[in-house]
C-alpha positions as CSV (number, residue, x, y, z in Angstrom):
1,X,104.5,64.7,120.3
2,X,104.9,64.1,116.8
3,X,102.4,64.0,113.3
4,X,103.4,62.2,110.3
5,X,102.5,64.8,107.4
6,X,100.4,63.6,105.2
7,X,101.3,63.3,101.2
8,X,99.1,61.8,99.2
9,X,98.7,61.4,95.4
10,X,97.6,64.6,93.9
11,X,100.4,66.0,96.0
12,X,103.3,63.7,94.2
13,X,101.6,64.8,90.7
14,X,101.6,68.3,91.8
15,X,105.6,68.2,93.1
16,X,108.0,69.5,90.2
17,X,110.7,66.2,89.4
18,X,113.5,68.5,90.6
19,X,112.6,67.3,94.1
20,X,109.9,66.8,96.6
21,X,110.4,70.9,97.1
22,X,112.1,72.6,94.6
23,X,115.6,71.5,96.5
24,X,118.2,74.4,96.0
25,X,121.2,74.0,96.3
26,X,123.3,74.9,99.7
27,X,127.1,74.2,98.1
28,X,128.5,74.1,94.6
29,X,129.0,71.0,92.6
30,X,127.3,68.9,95.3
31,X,124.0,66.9,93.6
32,X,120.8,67.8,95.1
33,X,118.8,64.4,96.1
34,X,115.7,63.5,98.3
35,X,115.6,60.9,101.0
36,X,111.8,60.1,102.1
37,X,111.1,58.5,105.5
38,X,107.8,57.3,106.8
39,X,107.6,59.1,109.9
40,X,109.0,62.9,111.0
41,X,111.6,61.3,113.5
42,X,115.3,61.8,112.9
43,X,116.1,59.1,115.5
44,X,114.9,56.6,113.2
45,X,116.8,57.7,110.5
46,X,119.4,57.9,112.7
47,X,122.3,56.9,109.9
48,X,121.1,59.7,107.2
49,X,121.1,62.5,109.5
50,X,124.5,62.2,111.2
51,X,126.0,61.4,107.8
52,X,125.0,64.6,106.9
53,X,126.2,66.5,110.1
54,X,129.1,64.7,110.0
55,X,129.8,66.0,106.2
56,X,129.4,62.2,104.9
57,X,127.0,63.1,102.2
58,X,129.3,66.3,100.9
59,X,132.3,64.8,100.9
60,X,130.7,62.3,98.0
61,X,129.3,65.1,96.5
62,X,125.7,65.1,97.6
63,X,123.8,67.3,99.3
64,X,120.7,65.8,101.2
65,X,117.2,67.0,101.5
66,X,115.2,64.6,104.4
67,X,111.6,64.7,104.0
68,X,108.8,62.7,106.1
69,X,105.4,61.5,104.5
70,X,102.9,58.9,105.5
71,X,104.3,55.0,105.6
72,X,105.9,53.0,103.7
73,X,103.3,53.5,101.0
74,X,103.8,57.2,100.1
75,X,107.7,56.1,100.6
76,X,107.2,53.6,97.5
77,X,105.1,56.1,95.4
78,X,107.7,58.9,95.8
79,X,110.4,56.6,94.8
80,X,109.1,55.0,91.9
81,X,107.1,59.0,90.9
82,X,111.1,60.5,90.8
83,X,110.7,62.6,93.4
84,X,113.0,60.8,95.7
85,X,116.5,58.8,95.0
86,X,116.2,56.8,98.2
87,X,113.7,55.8,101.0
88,X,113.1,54.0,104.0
89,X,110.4,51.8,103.6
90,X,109.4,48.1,105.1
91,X,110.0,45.2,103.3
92,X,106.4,43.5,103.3
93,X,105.3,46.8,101.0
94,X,108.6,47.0,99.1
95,X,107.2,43.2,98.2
96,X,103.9,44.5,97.9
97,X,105.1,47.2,95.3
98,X,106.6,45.1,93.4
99,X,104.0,42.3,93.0
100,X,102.5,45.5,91.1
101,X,105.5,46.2,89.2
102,X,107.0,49.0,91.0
103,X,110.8,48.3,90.3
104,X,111.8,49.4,93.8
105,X,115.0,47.4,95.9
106,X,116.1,47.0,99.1
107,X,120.1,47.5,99.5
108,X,120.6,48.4,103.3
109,X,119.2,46.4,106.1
110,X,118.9,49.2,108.8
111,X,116.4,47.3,111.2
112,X,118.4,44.5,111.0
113,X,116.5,43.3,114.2
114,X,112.3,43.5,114.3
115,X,111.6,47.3,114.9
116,X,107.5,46.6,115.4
117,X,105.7,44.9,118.0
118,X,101.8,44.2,118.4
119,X,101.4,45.8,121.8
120,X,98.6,46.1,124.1
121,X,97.6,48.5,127.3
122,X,99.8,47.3,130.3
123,X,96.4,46.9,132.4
124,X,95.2,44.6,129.5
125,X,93.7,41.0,130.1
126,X,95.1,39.9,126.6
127,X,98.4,37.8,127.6
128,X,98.9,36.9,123.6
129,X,98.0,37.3,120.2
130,X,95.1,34.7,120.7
131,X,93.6,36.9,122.4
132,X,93.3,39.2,120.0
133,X,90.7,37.2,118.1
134,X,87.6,39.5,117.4
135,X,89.5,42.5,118.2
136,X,90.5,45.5,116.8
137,X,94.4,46.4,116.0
138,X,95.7,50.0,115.6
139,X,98.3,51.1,113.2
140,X,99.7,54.4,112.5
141,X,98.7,54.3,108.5
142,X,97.0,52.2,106.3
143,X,99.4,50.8,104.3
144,X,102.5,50.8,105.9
145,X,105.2,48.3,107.3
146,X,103.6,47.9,110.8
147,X,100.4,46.8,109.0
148,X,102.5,44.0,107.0
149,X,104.0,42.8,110.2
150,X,100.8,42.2,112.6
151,X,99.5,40.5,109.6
152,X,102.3,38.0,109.4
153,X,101.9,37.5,113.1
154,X,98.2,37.2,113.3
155,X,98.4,34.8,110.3
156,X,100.8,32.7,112.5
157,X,98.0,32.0,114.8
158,X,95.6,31.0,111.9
159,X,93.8,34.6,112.1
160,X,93.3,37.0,109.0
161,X,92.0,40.6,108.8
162,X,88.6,41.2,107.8
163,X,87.7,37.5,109.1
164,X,89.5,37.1,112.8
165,X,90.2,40.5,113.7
166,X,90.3,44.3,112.4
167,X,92.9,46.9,111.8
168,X,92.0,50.5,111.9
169,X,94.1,53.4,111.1
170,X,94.6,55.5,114.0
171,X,97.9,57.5,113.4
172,X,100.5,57.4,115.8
173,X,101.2,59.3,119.1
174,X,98.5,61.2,120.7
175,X,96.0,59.6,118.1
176,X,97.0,56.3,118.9
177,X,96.5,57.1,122.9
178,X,93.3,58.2,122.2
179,X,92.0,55.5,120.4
180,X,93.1,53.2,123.5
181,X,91.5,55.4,125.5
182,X,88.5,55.7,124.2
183,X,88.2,52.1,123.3
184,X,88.9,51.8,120.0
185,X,91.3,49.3,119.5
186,X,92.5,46.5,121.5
187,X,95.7,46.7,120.5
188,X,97.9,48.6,118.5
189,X,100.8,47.8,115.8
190,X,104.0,49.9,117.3
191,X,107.7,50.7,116.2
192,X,110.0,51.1,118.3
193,X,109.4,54.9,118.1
194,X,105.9,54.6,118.3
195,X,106.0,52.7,121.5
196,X,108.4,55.0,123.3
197,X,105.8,58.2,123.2
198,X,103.1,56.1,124.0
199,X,104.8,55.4,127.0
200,X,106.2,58.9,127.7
201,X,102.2,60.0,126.6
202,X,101.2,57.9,130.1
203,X,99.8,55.2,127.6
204,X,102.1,52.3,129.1
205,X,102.0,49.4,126.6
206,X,103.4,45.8,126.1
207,X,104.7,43.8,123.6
208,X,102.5,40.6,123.2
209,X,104.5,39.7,120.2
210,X,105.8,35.8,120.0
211,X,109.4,36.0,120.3
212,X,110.0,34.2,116.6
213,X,109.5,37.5,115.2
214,X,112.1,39.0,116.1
215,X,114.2,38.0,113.2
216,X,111.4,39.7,110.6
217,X,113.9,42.8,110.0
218,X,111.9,46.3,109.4
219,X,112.3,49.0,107.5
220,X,115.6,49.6,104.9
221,X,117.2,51.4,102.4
222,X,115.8,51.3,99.1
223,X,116.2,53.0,95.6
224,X,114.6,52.4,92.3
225,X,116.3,49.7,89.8
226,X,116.8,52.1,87.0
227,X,118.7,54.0,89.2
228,X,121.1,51.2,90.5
229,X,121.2,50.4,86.5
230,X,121.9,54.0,85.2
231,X,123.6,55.8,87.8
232,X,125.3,53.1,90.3
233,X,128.3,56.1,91.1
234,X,124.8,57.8,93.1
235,X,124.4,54.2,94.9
236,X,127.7,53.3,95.9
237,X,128.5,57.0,97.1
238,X,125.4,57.2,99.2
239,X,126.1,53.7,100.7
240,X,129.1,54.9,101.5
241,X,128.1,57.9,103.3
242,X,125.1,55.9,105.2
243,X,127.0,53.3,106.4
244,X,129.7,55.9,108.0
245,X,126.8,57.4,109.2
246,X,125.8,54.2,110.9
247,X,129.1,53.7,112.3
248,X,129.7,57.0,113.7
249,X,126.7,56.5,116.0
250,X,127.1,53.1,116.8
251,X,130.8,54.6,118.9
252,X,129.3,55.5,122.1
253,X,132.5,58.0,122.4
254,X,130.2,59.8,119.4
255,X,127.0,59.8,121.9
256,X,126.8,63.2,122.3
257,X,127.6,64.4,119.1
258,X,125.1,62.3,117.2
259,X,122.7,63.5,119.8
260,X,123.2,66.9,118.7
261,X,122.9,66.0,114.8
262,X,119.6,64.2,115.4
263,X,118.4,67.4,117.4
264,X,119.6,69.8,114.4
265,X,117.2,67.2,112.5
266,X,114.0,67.3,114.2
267,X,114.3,70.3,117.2
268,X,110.9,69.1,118.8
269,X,112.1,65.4,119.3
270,X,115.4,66.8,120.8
271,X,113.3,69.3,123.0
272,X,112.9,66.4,125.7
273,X,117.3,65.1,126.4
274,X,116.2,62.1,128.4
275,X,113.5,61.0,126.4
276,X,116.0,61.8,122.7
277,X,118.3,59.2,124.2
278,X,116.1,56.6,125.5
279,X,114.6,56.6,122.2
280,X,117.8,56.6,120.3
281,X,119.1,53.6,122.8
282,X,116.4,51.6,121.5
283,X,116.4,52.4,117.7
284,X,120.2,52.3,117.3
285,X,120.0,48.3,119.2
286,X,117.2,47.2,116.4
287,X,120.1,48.2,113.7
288,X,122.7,45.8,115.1
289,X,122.7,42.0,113.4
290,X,122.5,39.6,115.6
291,X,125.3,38.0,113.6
292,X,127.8,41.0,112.5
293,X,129.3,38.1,109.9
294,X,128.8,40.1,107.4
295,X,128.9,43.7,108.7
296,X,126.2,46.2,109.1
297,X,123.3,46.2,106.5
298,X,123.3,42.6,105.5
299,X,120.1,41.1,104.1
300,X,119.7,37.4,105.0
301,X,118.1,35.8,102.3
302,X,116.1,33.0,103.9
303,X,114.2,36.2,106.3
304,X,113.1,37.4,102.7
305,X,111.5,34.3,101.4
306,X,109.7,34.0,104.7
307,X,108.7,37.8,104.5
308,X,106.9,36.7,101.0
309,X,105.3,33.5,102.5
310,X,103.6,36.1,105.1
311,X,102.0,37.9,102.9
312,X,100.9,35.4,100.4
313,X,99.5,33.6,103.4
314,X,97.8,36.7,104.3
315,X,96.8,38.0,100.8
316,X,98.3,41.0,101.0
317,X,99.8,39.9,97.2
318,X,98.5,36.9,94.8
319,X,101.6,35.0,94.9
320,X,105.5,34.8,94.9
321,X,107.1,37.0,93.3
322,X,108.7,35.8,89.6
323,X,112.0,36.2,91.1
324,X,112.2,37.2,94.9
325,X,116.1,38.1,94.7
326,X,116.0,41.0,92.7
327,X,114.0,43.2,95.5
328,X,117.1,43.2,97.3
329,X,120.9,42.9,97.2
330,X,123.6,42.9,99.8
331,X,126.3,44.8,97.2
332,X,125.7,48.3,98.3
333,X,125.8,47.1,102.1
334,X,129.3,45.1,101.2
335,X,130.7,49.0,99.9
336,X,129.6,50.8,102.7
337,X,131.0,48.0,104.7
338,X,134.2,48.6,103.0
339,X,134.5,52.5,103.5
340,X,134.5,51.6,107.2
341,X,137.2,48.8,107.1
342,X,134.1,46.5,108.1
């Protein structure tokens, strides 16, 4: 149904700093910027796309360019190569990134609830992620935040990659059914989106994921540090917008309007009514706290810390961080909360 496009390196050194491409503008005085996202679907950038049918983005001055590229990976490398002002990426790579020095941060929590899974084939012996010792588990790219996420919960069990079980990049959709159908992998890695069309494929999966998981939020907002530093007015006006964004389609009397935004987005995924708002009923739940304390987009700390104690138990970085706090902040999320009297 859907291809992630590919954008690798010599692509991001090829791409003029203006803008992923050459972004003209569609209005006076509004600023051009770029928002990447790791996948082609609108529905999971939900927020961004109805803030911008909805006017959001203009009326802070900002006119919004949405492009898709490969993972959380490319997401990082766009973001800290200038050629985006915001991403969605997952936390375990934002970490990742910055345990090489990429000065990339977190400031809205838009999978405030676990938006990956480690599924298997709904015919499958394997009752649990023991039983996934010796296998093979599928992800959609290499790099991403559904690889950061089965390795925090294989590592639970005592398992690591390379030594208890294997990941192999399969893409995502029709790539991913093949690769359970031909026998490739056991098991696959799966967002929320991801699991959806390998259901509507005919590929019925399920989640084998120990419940404990589901506080490991997924993927977020996040911008570059210089960026919060030089030119905050950018931040606070496009956390604005998103969280407005978020609200509007959160109001189920804004159903069928956000519907239509998120078809104007991506026409393919809308081509299919039923299966647009199944997906979007499951996406919009994953952005809901389970404790709305706080509002929409809060970061819980302690989720954090155990986000970096899975991956240095999984080697995915050497160590802690020098100072975990600064790859995230809940200031952004606290004004957007406030320009819709949350």
């Amino acid at each position: 149904m859907m291809n992630r496009r590919t954008f690798t390196n010599s692509m991001l050194s090829a791409i003029p700093a203006a803008g992923l491409l050459g972004t003209t503008a569609f209005a006076q005085n509004l600023r051009n910027i770029t928002f990447v996202q790791p996948s082609p679907s609108a529905i999971n950038s939900f927020p961004v796309n109805v803030a911008i049918g909805e006017g959001y983005f203009k009326e802070e001055g900002l006119n919004v360019t949405v492009e898709a590229i490969n993972g959380s990976g490319a997401v990082l490398q766009a973001l800290s190569a200038g050629q985006a002002q915001f991403g969605r990426p997952g936390p375990g790579p934002l970490i990742a990134a910055r345990s090489r020095g990429v000065d990339a941060v977190h400031i809205y929590n838009v999978a405030a609830r676990s938006n990956f899974g480690v599924t298997v084939r709904e015919g499958s012996d394997i009752q649990g992620i023991e039983g996934l010792r010796g296998k093979v588990i599928g992800t959609g790219t290499a790099d991403g935040a559904e690889v950061g996420f089965a390795r925090n919960v294989m590592s639970s069990a005592g398992m690591a990659a390379g030594e208890d079980f294997e990941f192999l990049t399969v893409g995502d959709g029709g790539p991913a059914t093949a690769a359970f159908l031909n026998g490739e992998i056991d098991a696959y890695s799966a967002s929320t989106a991801d699991t959806a069309i390998l259901n509507q494929r005919g590929m019925p999966v399920r989640d084998i994921t120990p419940s404990e998981f589901g506080r490991f939020f997924g993927n977020g907002i996040a911008t570059m540090g210089d960026i919060i530093r030089d030119d905050r007015a950018l931040v606070e006006g496009w956390s604005r917008a998103f969280a407005r964004g978020h609200a509007f389609a959160l109001d189920d009397s804004n159903r069928e309007t956000t519907l239509a935004h998120l078809a104007t987005a991506n026409p393919q995924e809308g081509e299919d009514k039923e299966f647009q708002s199944a997906l979007f009923d499951a996406v919009r739940s994953k952005t809901i706290p389970t404790d709305m304390t706080n509002g929409l987009g809060w970061y819980p700390a302690e989720v954090w810390q155990e986000w970096e104690d899975a991956l240095v138990a999984g080697g995915e970085i050497s160590g802690p961080l020098e100072d975990l706090s600064v790859a995230w902040t809940n200031e952004f999320a606290a004004i957007g909360n406030a320009a819709i009297g949350g």
